[in-house]
Every structure is written in C-alpha cells, then in structure tokens.
C-alpha positions as CSV (number, residue, x, y, z in Angstrom):
1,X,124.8,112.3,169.7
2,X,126.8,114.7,167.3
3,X,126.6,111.8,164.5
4,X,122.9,112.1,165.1
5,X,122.5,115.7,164.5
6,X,124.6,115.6,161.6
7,X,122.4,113.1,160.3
8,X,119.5,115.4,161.3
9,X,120.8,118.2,159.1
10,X,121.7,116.1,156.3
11,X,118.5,114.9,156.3
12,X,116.4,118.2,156.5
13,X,118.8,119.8,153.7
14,X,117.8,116.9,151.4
15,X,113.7,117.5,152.0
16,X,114.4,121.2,151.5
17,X,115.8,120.3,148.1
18,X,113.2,117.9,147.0
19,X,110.8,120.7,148.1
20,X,112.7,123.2,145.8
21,X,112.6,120.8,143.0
22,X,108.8,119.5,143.4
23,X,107.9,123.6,143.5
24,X,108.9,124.4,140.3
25,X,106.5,124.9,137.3
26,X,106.9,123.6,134.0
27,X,106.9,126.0,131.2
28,X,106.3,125.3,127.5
29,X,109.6,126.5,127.2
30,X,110.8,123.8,129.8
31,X,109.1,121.1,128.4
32,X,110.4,121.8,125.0
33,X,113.7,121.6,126.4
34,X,113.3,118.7,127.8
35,X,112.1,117.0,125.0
36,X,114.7,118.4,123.1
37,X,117.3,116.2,125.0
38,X,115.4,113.0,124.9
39,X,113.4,112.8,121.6
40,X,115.3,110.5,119.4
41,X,114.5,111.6,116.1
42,X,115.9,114.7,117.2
43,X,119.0,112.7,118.1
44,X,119.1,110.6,115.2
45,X,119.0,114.2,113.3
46,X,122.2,115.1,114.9
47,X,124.3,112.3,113.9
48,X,122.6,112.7,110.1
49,X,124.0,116.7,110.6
50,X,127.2,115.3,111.9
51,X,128.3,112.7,109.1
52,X,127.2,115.2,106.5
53,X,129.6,117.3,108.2
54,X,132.5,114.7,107.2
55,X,131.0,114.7,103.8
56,X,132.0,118.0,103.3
57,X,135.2,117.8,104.9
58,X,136.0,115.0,102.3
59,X,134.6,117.0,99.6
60,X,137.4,120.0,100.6
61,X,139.9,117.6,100.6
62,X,139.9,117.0,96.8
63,X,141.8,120.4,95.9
64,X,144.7,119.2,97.6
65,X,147.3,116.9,96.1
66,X,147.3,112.9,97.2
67,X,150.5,111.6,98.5
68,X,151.4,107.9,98.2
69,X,154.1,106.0,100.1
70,X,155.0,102.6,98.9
71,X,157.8,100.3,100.5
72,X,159.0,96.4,99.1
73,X,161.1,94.0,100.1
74,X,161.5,90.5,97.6
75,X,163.6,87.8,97.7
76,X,163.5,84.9,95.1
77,X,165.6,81.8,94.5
78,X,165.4,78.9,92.1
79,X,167.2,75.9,90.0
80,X,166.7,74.4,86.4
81,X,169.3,72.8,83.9
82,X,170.5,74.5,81.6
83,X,169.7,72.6,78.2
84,X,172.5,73.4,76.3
85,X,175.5,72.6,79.3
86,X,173.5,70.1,81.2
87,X,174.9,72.5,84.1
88,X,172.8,73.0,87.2
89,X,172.3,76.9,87.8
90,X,171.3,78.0,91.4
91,X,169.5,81.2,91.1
92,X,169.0,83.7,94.1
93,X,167.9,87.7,93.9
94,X,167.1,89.8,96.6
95,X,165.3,93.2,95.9
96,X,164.0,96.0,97.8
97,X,162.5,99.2,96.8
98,X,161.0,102.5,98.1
99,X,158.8,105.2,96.1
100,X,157.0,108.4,96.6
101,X,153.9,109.6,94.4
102,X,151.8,112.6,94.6
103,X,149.5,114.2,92.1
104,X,147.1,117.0,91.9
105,X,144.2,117.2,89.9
106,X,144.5,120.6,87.9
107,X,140.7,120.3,85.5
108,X,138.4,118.1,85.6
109,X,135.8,120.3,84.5
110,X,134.8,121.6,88.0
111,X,133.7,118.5,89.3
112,X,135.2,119.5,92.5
113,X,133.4,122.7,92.9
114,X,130.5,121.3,92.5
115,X,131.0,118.3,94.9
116,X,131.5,121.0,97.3
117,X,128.8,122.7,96.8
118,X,126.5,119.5,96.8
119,X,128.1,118.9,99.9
120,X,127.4,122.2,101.8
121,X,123.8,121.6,99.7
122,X,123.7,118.5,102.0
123,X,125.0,119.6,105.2
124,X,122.3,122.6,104.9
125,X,119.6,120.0,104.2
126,X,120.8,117.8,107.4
127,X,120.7,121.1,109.4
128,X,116.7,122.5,108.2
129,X,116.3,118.3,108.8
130,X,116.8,118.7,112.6
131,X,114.8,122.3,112.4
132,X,111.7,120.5,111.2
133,X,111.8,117.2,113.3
134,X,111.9,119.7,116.4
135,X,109.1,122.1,115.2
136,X,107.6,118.4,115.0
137,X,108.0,118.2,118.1
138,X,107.1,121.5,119.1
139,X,103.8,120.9,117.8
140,X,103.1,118.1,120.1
141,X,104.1,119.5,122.6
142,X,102.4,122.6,122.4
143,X,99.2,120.7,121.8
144,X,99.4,118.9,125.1
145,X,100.5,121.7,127.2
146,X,97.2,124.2,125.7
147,X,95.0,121.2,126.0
148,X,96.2,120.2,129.8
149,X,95.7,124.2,130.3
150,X,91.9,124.0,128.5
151,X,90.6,120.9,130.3
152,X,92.2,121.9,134.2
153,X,90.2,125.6,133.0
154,X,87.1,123.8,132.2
155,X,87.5,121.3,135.3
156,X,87.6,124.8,137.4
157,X,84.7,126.4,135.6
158,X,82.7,123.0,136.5
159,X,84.2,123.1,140.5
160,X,82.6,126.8,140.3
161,X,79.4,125.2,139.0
162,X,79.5,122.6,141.9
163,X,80.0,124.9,144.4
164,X,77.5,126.7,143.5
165,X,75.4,123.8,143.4
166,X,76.0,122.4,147.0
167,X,75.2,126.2,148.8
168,X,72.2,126.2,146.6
169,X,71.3,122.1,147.9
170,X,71.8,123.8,151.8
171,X,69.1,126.8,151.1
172,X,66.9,124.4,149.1
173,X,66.3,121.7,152.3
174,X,66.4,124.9,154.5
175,X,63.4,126.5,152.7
176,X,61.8,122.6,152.4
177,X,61.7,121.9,155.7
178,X,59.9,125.0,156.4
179,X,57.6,124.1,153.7
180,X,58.0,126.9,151.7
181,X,59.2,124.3,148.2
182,X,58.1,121.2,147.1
183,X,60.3,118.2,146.8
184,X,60.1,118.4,143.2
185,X,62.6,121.3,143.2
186,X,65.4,119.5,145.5
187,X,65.4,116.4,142.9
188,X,65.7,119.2,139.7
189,X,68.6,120.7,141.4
190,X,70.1,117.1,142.5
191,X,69.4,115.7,138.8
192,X,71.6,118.9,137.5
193,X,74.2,118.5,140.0
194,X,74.7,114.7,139.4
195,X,75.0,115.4,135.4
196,X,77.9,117.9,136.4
197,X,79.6,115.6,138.9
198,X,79.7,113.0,135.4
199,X,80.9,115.6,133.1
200,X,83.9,116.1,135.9
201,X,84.2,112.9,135.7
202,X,85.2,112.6,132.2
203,X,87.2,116.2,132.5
204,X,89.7,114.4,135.0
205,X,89.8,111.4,132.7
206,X,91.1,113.5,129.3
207,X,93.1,115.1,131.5
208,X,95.3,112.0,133.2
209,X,95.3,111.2,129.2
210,X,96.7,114.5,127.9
211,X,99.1,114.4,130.7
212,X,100.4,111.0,129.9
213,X,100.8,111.9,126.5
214,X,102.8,115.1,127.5
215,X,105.2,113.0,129.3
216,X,105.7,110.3,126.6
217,X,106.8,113.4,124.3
218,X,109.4,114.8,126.8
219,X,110.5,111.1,127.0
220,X,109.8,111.5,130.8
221,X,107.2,109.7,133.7
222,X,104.0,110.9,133.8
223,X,103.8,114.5,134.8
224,X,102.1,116.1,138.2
225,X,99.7,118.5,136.0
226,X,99.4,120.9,139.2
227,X,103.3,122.0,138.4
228,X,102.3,122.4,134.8
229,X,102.9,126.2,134.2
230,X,99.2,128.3,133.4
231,X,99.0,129.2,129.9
232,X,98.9,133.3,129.7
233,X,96.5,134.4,126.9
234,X,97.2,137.3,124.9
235,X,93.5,138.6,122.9
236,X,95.6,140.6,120.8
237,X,94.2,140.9,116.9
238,X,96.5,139.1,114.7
239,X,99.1,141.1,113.0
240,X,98.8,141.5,109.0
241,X,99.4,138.4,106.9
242,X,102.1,140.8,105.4
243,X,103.7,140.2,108.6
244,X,104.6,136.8,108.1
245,X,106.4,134.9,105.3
246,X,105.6,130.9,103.7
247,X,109.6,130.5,103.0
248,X,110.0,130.6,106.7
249,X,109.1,127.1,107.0
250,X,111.9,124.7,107.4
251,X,110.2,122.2,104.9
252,X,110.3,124.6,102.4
253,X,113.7,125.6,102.9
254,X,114.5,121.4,103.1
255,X,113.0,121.6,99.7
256,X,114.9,124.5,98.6
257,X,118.1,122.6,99.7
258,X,117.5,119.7,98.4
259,X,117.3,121.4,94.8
260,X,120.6,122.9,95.0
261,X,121.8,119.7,96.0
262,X,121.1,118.1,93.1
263,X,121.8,120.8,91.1
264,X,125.0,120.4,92.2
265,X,125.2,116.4,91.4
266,X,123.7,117.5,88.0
267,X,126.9,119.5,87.6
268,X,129.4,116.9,88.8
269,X,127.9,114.3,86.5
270,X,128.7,116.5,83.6
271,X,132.0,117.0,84.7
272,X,132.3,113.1,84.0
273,X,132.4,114.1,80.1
274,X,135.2,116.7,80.6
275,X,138.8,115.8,80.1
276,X,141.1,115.5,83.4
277,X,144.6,117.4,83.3
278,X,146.7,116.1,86.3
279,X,150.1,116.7,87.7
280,X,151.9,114.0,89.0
281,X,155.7,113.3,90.9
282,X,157.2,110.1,92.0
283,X,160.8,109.4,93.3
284,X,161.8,105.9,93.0
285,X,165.0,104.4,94.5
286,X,165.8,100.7,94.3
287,X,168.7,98.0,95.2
288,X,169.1,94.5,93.9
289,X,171.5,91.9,94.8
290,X,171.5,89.2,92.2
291,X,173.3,86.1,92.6
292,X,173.8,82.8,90.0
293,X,175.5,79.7,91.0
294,X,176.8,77.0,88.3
295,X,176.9,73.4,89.6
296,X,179.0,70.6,87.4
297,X,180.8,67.5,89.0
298,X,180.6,69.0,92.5
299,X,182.1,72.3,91.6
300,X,180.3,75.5,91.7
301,X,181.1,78.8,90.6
302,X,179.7,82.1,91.6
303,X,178.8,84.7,89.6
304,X,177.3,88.2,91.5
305,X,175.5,91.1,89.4
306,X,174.9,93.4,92.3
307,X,173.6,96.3,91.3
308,X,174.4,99.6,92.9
309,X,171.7,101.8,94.7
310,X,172.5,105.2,92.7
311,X,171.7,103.1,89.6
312,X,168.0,102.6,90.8
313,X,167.4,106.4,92.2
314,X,165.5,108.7,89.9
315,X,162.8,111.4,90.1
316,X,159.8,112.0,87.7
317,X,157.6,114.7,86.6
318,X,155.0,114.6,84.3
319,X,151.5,116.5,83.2
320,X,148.9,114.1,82.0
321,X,145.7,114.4,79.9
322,X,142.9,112.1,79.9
323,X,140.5,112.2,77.6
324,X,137.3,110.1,78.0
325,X,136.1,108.6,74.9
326,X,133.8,105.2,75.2
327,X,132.7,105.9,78.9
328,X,131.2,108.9,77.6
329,X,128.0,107.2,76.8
330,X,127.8,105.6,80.3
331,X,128.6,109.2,80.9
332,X,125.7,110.7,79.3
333,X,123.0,108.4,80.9
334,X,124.1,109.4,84.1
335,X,124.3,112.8,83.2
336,X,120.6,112.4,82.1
337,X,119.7,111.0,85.2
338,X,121.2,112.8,87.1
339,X,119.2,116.1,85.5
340,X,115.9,114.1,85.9
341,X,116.0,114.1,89.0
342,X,117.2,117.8,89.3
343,X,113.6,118.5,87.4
344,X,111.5,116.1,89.7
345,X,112.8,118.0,92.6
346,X,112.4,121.6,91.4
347,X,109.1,120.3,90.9
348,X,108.8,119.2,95.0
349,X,109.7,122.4,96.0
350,X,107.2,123.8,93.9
351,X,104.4,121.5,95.1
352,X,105.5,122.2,98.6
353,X,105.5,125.5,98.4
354,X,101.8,125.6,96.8
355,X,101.1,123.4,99.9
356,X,102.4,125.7,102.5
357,X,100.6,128.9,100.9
358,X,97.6,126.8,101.3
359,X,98.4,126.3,104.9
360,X,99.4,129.6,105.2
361,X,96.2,131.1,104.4
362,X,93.8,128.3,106.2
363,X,95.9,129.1,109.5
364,X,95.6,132.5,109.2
365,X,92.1,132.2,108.8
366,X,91.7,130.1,111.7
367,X,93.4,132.9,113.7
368,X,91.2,135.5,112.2
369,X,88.1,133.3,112.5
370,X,88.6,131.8,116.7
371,X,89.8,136.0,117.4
372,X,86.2,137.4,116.1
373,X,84.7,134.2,117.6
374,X,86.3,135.0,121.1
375,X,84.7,138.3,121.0
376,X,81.0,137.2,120.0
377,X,81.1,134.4,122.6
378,X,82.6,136.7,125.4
379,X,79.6,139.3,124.6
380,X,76.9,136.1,124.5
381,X,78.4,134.9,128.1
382,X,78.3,138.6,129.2
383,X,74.4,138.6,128.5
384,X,74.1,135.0,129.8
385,X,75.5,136.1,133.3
386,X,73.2,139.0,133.9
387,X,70.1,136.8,133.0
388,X,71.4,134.4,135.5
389,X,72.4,136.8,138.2
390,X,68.3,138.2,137.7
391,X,66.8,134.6,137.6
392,X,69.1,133.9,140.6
393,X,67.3,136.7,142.7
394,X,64.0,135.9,141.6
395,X,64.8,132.3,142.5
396,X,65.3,132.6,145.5
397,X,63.1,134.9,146.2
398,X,60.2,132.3,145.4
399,X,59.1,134.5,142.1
400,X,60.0,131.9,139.9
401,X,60.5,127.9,139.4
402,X,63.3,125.6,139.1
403,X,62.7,124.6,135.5
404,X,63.9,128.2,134.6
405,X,66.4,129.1,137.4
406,X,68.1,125.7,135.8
407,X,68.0,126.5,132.6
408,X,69.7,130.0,133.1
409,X,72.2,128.5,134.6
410,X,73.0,125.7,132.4
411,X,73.0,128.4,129.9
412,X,75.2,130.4,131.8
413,X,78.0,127.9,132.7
414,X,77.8,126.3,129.4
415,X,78.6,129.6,128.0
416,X,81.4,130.1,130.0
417,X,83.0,126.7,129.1
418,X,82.3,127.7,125.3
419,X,83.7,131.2,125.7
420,X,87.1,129.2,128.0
421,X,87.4,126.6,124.7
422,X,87.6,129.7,122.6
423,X,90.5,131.4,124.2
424,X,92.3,128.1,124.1
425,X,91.8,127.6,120.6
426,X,93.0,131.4,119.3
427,X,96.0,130.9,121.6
428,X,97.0,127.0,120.1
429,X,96.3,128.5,116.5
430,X,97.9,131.5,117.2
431,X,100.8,129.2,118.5
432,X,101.0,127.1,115.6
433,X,101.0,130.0,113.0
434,X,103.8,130.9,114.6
435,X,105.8,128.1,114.6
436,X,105.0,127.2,111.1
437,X,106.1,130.4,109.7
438,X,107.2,133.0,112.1
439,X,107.8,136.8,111.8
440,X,109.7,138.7,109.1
C-alpha cells in the first residue's frame, strides 16, 4: 500500500513537470537559442574558428628557437682478400652517436611578423564567419516566428468575422420566420460566410507550413504554435539613418578581414626574396669500437683501433647567412601572385561595401515606407469601422439591404487584415534593419 502511494507521488510530480514544460512560451530569443545549438553550419563554423586558432598558435611558435635531438647506434662487419698478401681480413666496427641542434632564426625579412599577422587576419575572419552564418540564421528564424505571429493574427481577425457571422445567421432566420426578410438575404449572408470559412481554411494551411519550417531551422519536431510567444509591436518612427552604420555588417567586416589577410601573405611572400641570418648550436659526442682481424694458414691476429669517447665530444656555434639567388625568380612570381590577389580582394570589399550601402538605403526605406503606410491604413480602417458600425444599425433595423450591409463589412474586415499585415511587415523590416547593421 505504501509502494503504491509512493508510486502515486512519483507519478503526479512527473505530470506537474511536463505541465511546467508544455506551459512555457517560445520566444524569438529562445528559438534562436535553440537553433544556435543545433544548426550545423553554425557548428561547422566553430571547428573552422577553432583550427584557425592552431594556426596562429603555430604561427607564434616560429620566434622561438627549434631544438633537435638525434640518437645512433651502427654496427658493421665484413671480409675481402687483401690483393697484395692474399690474407683474409675480417672487419667489424661498432658506432654509436648522440647530438643536439638548435637554431633560431634572427632575419628573414619579417616573414614571421607577417605570418602572424595573416594568422590573427585569419582567426578574425573565422570569427565574423560564424557572426554571419548565425545572423543567417537569425533571419530565418525571424521570418518564421513574425509570419507564424501574422497569419495566427489574421486567423483571429477571420474567427472575429465568423462570429460575427453566425449571431448575425441566428437574427436573420429569427426575422425570416416572422417574415419580415426574404430568403434572398439568408443565402447573401451564407455565401459570405462560406468564402470566409475557405479563406480560414487556407490561413491554417500556411500556418502548419510556417510552423514546420520554424522547427526544421531550430533543428527540432514540429512546433505547437499556441506556445509560440506573441510578437509585441513597437509603432515607434525609425530613428535617423545617421543612427546606424553599413560597416556593422559582419560581411563587410569578413571582407575587411580577408584583405588584411592577404595583405599579410603579400608581405610574407616578399620576405621569400630577403636574406635569412640564423643562429645555430649543436653538441655532438661519439664512440667507435673498430676491430680488424688477419686470417693466414689458420692463424689470426687481432688488431683494435678503439677510439675513446672524449675524442668524439665537441660543441659548435655558428651564425649563418643565406642568400637566395636563382629561387628568386620563382620568388618573384609568387610575390606577384600573391599581390594579385591582395588587389582582387581590396576590390571585394569594395564591391561589398557598394552592395551593402545599397541595402542599407532600400531597408531603410522599407522601414520608412511600411511606418507611413501603417498610419494611412490604420486611419482608412478607422473610417471603414464607423461606416460599418452605421450600416450595421440600419441593417438591422430593416432601412437597408444585404448587398450593402455586406459590402461594408467586407470592407471593414478586409481593412483590418490589411492594416494587421502592415504592422507585421514594419516590425520584420524593422527586425531585419537591425540585424543587418545595428546601432552605433
């Protein structure tokens, strides 16, 4: 009976969690989260951030001197006749050896400098890389999530309109069955209702669409749209172009990278043509062992040549120049190259940064443009609902006829779902503006 109860409360605990997790809304902020974690370019990114992180680490490690370690161990033997004595000679030498090298590059016309910097050039670049495959992302995701907002808005508006539709269908067959309207007026009203119902229809259909799509960015099942956070609208007047800047943008500051990266392997290539002045140390010990044997009528004789390990011990210094002569003209091509394509991308960034003023400006005219167009289509619905509200009266009062209580409040609807599509489109451009280039 106690195991039961236990059971019982185990139980409960686990639907009040599931409750707690199936109650909580999904913000944009969420979602981009989300997708953060499972969107595989962004990933992919990452590891391109991370082994140009190495890069540089290698690049740092040229200013400091090499060290070389080098062990040996030989033995050899052999036997030939010796032309002159006809005497066999049995030959044996063992040898073993140890050294130690280092050397440190002292010039090479800066070529490590500027490795390094076409390294940090690099890492920079991998870094503004990630930035712009998640504002990528953003993007999609902010689509989805204002769309899903627009169409459950719009499905709402056209609930309102159905609601509306279904009192007016009960006062219609009240007022027909005392005779007071013709049928003529129940089929105009059932007609408009019907066209509604389809337009519903096709709301609910984008909508299981956008939704799917939403989940595919977050790399997740498809979500339940009624924990989908509502999108708060701020009509505020866009600020000053002035208040925003083009070089904000992480493919212009890719681009930007990129041409100090190569500025940088410009650099190194002419560092090829430079002479190299180098420091080098070694340490050498050695011992031998040698060993020859005479053979002649079955005698043999030994004779050893050891040779004594202080003999083979010495220590070395030296300062070396190297002066490239021939190689220079393989030298030179690179060098030309390598300039080339310095100068094709200066001229990227500069194409990119014509693009993005172009963007710049049609954005911010798209702000601009959907703002003013909020406020003429929220003073044309404004009108549209009073006409309504007047036809309504006179409607039902019997003053009037279907055809233009219908038509008042197509128009009025119709102007509502314009003036809800507005808002949604000055908040997605308003959105993407500021993704694309942000705030000073």
């Amino acid at each position: 009976m106690n195991r039961l109860i236990i059971y019982l409360i185990i139980g409960s605990l686990f639907k009040l969690n599931s409750f707690a997790q199936d109650s909580t809304f999904y913000t944009l902020e969420a979602l981009v989260e989300q997708g953060l974690n499972s969107n595989y370019d962004v990933r992919l990114s990452e590891l391109s951030e991370r082994a140009s992180m190495e890069d540089l680490k290698t690049a740092r490690e040229a200013f400091y001197p090499n060290l070389y370690g080098n062990v040996s161990n030989n033995l050899s033997f052999g036997r030939y006749i010796d032309p002159y004595t006809y005497l066999y000679s049995n030959q044996s030498n063992y040898y073993n050896a140890a050294s130690l090298n280092s050397n440190v590059v002292l010039y090479q016309g800066s070529k490590n400098i500027n490795a390094l910097k076409a390294a940090k050039s690099k890492l920079e670049y991998s870094k503004l890389t990630r930035e712009a495959r998640i504002l990528m992302m953003k993007e999609n995701i902010t689509i989805a999530f204002i769309n899903i907002n627009l169409l459950k808005a719009l499905i709402a508006n056209n609930g309102e309109r159905l609601k509306l539709s279904n009192e007016e269908q009960v006062r219609m067959d009240q007022l027909y069955q005392s005779g007071k309207i013709n049928k003529t007026v129940l089929l105009d009203l059932s007609t408009q209702k019907a066209l509604v119902e389809t337009e519903q229809i096709e709301l609910q259909r984008r909508l299981t669409n956008e939704s799917l799509r939403l989940g595919l960015l977050i790399g997740d099942k498809p979500l339940d749209i009624t924990r989908l956070d509502s999108l708060n609208i701020d009509l505020q007047a866009p600020l000053d172009s002035s208040s925003y800047r083009v070089t904000n943008h992480p493919e212009y500051q890719q681009q930007l990278m990129n041409v100090r990266y190569y500025y940088s392997r410009m650099n190194v290539a002419k560092s090829a043509l430079s002479p190299v002045l180098s420091l080098n140390g070694t340490i050498y010990s050695g011992y031998s062992n040698n060993r020859l044997r005479f053979d002649n009528a079955g005698k043999s004789i030994d004779y050893p040549f050891p040779t004594q390990f202080s003999d083979n011990f010495y220590q070395l210094v030296s300062l070396n120049l190297s002066i490239p002569f021939y190689s220079n003209r393989i030298n030179k091509n690179i060098k030309r190259q390598a300039m080339i394509t310095y100068q094709i991308s200066e001229v990227e960034k500069e194409k990119r940064l014509q693009e993005l003023n172009n963007l710049f400006q049609w954005e911010y005219q798209l702000i601009t443009t959907s703002f003013d167009q909020v406020k003429i289509t929220q003073q044309k619905t404004n009108d549209l609902q009073q006409a309504f509200e007047l036809v309504q009266v006179q409607f039902f009062a019997g003053r009037i006829g279907s055809f233009e209580y219908i038509y008042r409040k197509q128009q009025f609807f119709e102007g509502k779902a314009l003036l809800i599509n507005d808002k949604y489109t000055f908040a997605l451009n308003n959105k993407l503006f500021e993704l694309h280039f942000g705030k000073k």
